[in-house]
C-alpha positions as CSV (number, residue, x, y, z in Angstrom):
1,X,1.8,25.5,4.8
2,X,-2.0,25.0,4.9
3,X,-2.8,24.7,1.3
4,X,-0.1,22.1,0.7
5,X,-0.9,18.4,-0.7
6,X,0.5,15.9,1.7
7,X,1.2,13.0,-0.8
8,X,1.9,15.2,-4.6
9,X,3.4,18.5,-2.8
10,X,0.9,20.2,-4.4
11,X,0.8,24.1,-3.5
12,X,-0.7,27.3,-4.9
13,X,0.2,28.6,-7.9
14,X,0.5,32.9,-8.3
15,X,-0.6,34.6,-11.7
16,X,-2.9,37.1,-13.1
17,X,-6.3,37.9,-13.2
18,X,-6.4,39.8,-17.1
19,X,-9.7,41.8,-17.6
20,X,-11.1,42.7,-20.9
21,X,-9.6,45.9,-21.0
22,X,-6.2,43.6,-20.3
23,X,-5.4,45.3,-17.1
24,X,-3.9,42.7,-14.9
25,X,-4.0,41.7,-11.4
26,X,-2.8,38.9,-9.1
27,X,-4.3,36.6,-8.2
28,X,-3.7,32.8,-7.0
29,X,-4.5,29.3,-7.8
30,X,-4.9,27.1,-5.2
31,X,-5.3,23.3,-5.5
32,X,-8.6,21.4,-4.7
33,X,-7.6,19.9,-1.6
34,X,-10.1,17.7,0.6
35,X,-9.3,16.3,4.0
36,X,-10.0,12.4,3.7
37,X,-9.3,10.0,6.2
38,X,-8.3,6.8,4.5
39,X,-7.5,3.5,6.1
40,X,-3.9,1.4,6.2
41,X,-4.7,-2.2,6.3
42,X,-0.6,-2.8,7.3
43,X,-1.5,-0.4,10.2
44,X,-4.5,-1.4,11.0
45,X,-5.5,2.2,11.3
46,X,-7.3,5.8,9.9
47,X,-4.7,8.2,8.5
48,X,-6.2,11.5,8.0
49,X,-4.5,13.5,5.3
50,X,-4.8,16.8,3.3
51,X,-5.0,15.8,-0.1
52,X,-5.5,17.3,-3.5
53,X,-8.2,15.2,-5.3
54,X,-5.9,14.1,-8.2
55,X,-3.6,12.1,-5.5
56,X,-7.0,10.5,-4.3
57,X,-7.2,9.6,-8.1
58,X,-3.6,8.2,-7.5
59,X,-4.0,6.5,-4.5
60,X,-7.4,4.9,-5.7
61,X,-5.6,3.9,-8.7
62,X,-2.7,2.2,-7.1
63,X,-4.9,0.2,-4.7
64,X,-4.9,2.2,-1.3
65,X,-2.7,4.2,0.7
66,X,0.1,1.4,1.5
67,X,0.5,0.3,-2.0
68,X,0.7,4.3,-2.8
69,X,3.3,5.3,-0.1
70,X,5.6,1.7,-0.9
71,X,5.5,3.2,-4.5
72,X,6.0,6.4,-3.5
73,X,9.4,8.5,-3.7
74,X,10.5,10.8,-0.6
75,X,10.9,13.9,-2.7
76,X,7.0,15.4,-2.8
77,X,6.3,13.9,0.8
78,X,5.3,15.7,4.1
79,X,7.3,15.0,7.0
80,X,4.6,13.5,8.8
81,X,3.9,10.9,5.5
82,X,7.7,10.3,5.3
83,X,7.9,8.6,9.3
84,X,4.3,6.8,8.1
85,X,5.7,5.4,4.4
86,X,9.5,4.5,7.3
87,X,6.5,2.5,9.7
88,X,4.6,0.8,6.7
89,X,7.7,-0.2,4.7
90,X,9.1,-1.8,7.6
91,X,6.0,-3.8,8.7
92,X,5.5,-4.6,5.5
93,X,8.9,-6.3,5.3
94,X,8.3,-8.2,8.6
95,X,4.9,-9.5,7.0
96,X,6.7,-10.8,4.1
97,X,9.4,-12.6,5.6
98,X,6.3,-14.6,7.4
């Protein structure tokens, strides 16, 4: 899916467009996705990601992508965040224990 949010699960939304006359059409309602590249300081490393801009709201809010994804529950994730959030927890573990 190409208009999908990677981190929210974001997707469009179908309804109708209602003229004056209140003849109705449909129409959709797609979210305001941007593709960022943001930076994992566990990683070391750019992640670029398809993103609506309220979860760069969230992610800026939370302090950066690793602090978002070890936050983060698996339901609304993409596959390809779910094996990155796997990789960052378990790094993140091994630089605690140090």
């Amino acid at each position: 899916m190409s208009n999908y949010c990677e981190l929210t699960g974001k997707k469009p939304l179908s309804g109708n467009n209602v003229s004056h006359s209140n003849n109705k059409t449909k129409r959709k309602f797609y979210p305001n996705l941007k593709l960022v590249s943001l930076k994992s300081e566990i990683l070391k490393k750019n992640i670029k990601l398809k993103l609506s801009t309220r979860a760069l709201k969230a992610v800026d809010f939370k302090g950066g992508l690793d602090e978002y994804l070890l936050k983060a529950k698996n339901k609304r994730l993409s596959s390809k965040i779910k094996k990155l959030r796997k990789i960052i927890i378990s790094k993140n573990k091994l630089i605690e224990k140090v």
